[in-house]
N, C-alpha and C positions, 0 to 999 in steps of 0.2 A: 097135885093141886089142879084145880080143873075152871079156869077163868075166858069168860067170852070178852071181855074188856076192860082193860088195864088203863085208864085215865089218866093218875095221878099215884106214881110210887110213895107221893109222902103220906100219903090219905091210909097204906099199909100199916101196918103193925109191926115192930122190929122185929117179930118171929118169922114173919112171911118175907119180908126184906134179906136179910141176910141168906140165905139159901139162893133169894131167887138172884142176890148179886155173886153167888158163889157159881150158878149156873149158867149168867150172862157169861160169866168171867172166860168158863170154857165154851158150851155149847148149851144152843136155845133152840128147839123143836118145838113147834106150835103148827097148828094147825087150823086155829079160828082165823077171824081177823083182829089184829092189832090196830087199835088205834091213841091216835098222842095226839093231845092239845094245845103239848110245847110243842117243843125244837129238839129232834134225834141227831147227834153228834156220834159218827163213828171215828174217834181219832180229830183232833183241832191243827189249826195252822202251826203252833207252836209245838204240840206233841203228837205227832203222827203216829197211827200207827205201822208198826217197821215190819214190812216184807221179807218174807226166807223163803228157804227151797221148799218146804212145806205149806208155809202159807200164804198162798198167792191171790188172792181176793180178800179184800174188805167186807163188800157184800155182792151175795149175789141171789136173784131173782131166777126160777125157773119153774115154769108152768107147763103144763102141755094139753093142748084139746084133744083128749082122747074119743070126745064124741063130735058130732059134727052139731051146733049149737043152733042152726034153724036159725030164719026170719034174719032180721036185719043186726043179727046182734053182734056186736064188735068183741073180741076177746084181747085183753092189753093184758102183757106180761109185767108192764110197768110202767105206771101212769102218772108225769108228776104235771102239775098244776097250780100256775100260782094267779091270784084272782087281784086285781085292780080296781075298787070302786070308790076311790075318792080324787078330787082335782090333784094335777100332778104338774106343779108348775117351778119348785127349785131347780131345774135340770136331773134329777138323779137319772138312774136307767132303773129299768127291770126286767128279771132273766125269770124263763120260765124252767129253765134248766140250765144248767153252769157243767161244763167240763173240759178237767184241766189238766195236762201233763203237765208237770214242773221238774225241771231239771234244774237244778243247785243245791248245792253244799253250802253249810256253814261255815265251815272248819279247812280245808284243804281243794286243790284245783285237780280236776280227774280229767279224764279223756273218755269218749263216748265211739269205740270203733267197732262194733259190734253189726251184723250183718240183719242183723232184727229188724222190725218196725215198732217206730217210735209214734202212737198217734194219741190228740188228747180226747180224742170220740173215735170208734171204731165201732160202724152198723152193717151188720149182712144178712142178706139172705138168702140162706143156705137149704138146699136138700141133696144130702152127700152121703143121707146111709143106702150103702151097697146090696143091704138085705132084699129089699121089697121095692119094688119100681112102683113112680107116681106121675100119672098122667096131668100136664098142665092144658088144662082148655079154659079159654076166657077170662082167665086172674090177671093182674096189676103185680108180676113181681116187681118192687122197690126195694133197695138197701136201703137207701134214708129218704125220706119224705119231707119236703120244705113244703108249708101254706100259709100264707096270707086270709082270713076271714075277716071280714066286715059286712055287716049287717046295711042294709041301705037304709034303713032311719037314720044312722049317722052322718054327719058330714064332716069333711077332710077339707082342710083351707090349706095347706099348706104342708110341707116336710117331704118326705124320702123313702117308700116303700121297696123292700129287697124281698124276695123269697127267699136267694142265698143271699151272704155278703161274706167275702172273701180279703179278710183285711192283710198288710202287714206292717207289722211292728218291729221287724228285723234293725237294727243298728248295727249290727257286724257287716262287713266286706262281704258278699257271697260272691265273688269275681272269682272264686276257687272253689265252690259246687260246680257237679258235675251237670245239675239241673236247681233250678227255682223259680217253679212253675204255681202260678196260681191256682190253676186247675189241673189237674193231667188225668189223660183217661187211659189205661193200659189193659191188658186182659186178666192180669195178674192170676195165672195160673190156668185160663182157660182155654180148649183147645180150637178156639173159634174169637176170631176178632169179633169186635163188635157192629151191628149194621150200621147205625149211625153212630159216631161220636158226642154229637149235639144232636139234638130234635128239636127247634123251637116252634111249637103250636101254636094258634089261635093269638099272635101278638102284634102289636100295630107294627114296630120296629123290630125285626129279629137278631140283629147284631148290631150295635152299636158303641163306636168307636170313638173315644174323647181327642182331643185334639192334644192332652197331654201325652197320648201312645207314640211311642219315637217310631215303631214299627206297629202299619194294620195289623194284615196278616203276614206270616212268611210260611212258604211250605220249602220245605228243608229237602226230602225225598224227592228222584225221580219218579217216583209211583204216584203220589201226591196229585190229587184231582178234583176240581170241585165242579160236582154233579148237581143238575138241577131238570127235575122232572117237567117243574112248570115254567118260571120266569125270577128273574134277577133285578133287585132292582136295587141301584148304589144312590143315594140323593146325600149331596154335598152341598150344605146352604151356607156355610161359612166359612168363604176361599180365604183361608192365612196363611202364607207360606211359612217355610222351613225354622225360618227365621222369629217365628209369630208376628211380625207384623203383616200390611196390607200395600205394601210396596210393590208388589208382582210377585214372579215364579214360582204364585200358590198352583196347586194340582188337584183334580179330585182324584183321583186316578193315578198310581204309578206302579209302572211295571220294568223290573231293573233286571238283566240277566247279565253274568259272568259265564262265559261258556269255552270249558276246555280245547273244546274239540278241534280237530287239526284237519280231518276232513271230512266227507258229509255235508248235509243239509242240517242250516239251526235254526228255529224258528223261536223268534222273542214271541211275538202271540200268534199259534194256529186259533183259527174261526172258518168253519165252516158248518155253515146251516142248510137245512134239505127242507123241500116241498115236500110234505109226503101227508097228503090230505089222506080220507079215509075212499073218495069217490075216485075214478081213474081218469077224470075231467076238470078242471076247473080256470076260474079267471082270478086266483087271487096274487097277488105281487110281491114279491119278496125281494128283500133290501138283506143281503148277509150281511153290511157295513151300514148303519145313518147314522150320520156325523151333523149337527145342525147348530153354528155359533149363532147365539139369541141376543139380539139388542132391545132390552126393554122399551117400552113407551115410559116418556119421561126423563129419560137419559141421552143427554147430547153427549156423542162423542165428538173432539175435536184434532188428535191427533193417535196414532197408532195403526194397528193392524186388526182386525176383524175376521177373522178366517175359519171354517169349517174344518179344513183338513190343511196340515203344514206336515210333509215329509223333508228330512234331512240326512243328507247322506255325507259325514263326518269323516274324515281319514286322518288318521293321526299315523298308523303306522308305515307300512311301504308296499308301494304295489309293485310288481315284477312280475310281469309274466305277458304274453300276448294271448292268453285263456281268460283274463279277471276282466270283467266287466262290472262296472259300477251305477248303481243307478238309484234315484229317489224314490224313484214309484215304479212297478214294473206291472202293468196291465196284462192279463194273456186270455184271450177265448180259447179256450180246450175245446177238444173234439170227442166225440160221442154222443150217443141219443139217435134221434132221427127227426131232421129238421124236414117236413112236409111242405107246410106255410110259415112266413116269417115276418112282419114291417121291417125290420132290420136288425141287425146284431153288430157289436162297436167295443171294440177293445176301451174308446174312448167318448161318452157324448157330452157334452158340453149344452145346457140348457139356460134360458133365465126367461124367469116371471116377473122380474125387475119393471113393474110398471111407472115408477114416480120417474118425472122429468128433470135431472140435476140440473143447477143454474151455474155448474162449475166442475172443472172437473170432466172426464170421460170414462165410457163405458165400453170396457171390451171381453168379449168371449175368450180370448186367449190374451197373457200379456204376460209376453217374454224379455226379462230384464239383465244384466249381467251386473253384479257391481262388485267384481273380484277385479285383482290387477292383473290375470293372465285372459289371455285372449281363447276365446270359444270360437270354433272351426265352422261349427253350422247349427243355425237357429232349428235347424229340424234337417234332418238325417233320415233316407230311407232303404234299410239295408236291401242290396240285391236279393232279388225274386221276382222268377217269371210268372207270377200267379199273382202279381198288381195289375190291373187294368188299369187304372188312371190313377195320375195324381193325384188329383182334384176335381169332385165333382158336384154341381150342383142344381139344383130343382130348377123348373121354369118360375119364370118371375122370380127369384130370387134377392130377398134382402129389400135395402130402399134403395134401388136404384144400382145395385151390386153386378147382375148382369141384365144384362140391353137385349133387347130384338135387336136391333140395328146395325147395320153391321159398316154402319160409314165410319172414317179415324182415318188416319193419316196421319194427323197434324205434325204440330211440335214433337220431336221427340228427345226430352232431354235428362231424360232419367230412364235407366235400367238397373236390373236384379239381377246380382251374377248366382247364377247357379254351377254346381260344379255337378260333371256326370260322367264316369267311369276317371273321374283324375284329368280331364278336361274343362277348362271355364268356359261356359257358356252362359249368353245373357237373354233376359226377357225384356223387351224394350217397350216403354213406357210413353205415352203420347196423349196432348190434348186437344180435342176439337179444337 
């Protein structure tokens, strides 16, 4: 029997019926196109059809371009499509494809311990015959393809657009998986990692992280690195701490380490940045650290703390040794390069552009405070070295009124600064015209 379109079974003749459901029954070879204006049901929710060692697909589609098809033509092994053109306002959804692994029994409780994969979509793409080598230049392999299309006559007021969406619906404990992961990317089977794990192009935001995530990111690995060819950019507009409220010790930023190690150098964050223009001259300026607290216009503040940079130096366990030195901040100019001409060079400079006039209050370049209950030995310490020239030095005219031409004094002198030098008190004696 020899038919190019088969519409409607009942439209047949009981002669031509019965054979051709005797032929469904086992095996159907065709070779035109098939088309239906119902609904094709292989197997229903209530009576599936039931899987053995022989027959292990339902259906299966397999094509192959054995020519190369020219011009912009697409070749689809299997194309479903479902079309929406009327107002869709009850809530319902609509799938343009559905796929589902289902695990359950009717009848009895089984166990699933099998070394297999269990998945309810499974897309690849493969070129794995060993016969014949095939050269890739300039193609888009994808295993599965996610797209979004909208037309711009349309317009969008509202809702939630995903490429992917990655849901779960797990009710069981997974506190005893070994992983449950919403994404994972792994090589599964190839002999080359992958170059990038993620690639996010052409996007306003590239990662973005809900305030519901208990943890950003973690990298678990000491290998674990994250590379960036151009520029990083973290923006936190909505400081809620831990707690979710707006109480204080929100973060944008946190960086936690536990570290084994018993000796060595440990470093909670290395950063270091290089000049390295393309020309072997230049005047541009580089900041390896800027740290800048912003107080908007608008906003009075009336009590707290304001501060760019706050180092703390915490000891909770025991020092013992006369090697351990402790410190909050430790500044060091290295040596190397070749220094020709210089303005200067400063383990420490201390600057301010602070022009407003306070009516309250003072302003100072250094301000050294103690409010612990043990006593600090020296407000500033300079370890022996015969390569200090001076203590302290300063420009002509310096300051408002800081230091003087003048060299008259005498007067009162009823205050002094003890200094101590090699383990001897010595004092600097203080006097007013």
């Amino acid at each position: 029997m020899s038919v190019n379109v088969i519409r409607n079974l009942g439209d047949l003749d009981r002669d031509i019926c019965q054979p051709l459901g005797r032929i469904l029954q086992d095996a159907f070879s065709y070779d035109g196109g098939l088309v239906s204006e119902g609904a094709i049901s292989c197997g229903t929710f209530a009576a599936p059809i039931a899987m053995t060692a022989t027959k292990t697909q339902v259906l299966m589609a397999s094509s192959n371009a054995a020519v190369d098809p020219g011009g912009a033509i697409t070749v689809r092994n299997f194309w479903s499509r479902a079309k929406i053109s009327a107002a869709q306002t009850a809530g319902g959804s609509a799938y343009g494809s559905v796929n589902q692994l289902r695990v359950a029994s009717p009848t009895v409780n089984y166990a699933i311990s099998s070394l297999g994969v269990y998945a309810g979509a499974w897309d690849v793409f493969e070129a794995s015959d060993t016969d014949f080598d095939v050269t890739f230049t300039n193609l888009k392999a994808i295993g599965c393809h996610a797209k979004i299309e909208i037309a711009a006559n349309h317009t969008i007021t509202s809702g939630k657009f995903h490429g992917i969406n990655i849901g779960n619906a797990v009710l069981a404990d997974p506190a005893s998986a070994d992983e449950f992961v919403g994404l994972f990317i792994e090589t599964d089977g190839g002999a080359y990692d992958w170059k990038h794990g993620i690639n996010v192009n052409n996007s306003t935001i590239g990662i973005e992280l809900e305030s519901t995530c208990t943890t950003g990111i973690r990298l678990n690995q000491a290998a674990c690195a994250i590379n960036s060819d151009g520029y990083v950019k973290l923006h936190h507009h909505q400081h809620i701490n831990e707690a979710g409220d707006l109480t204080g010790g929100a973060y944008t930023l946190q960086v936690q380490g536990e570290d084994l190690s018993t000796s060595g150098t440990v470093y909670g964050i290395y950063n270091m940045s290089q000049l390295q223009p393309d020309g072997n001259t230049g005047t541009a300026t580089l900041f390896s650290i800027y740290s800048q607290a912003w107080l908007p216009t608008g906003y009075t503040m009336t009590a707290g703390y304001i501060t760019a940079l706050k180092a703390d130096l915490t000891i909770r366990g025991t020092l013992d040794g006369g090697g351990v030195i402790g410190a909050a901040i430790i500044a060091l100019m290295d040596s190397g390069g070749t220094f020709t001409n210089c303005s200067s060079e400063s383990c420490l400079w201390l600057d301010s552009h602070a022009d407003q006039v306070m009516s309250g209050g003072a302003r100072h370049m250094l301000n050294i405070t103690n409010n612990a209950a043990g006593t600090v030995d020296n407000c500033i310490y300079v370890h022996g070295n015969d390569l200090m020239t001076n203590f302290i030095g300063f420009s002509s005219g310096c300051g408002n009124g800081m230091v003087t031409a003048t060299g008259a004094g005498g007067g009162t002198r009823s205050h002094s600064i003890r200094c101590k030098v090699a383990g001897t008190d010595y004092w600097l004696s203080l006097y007013t015209d």
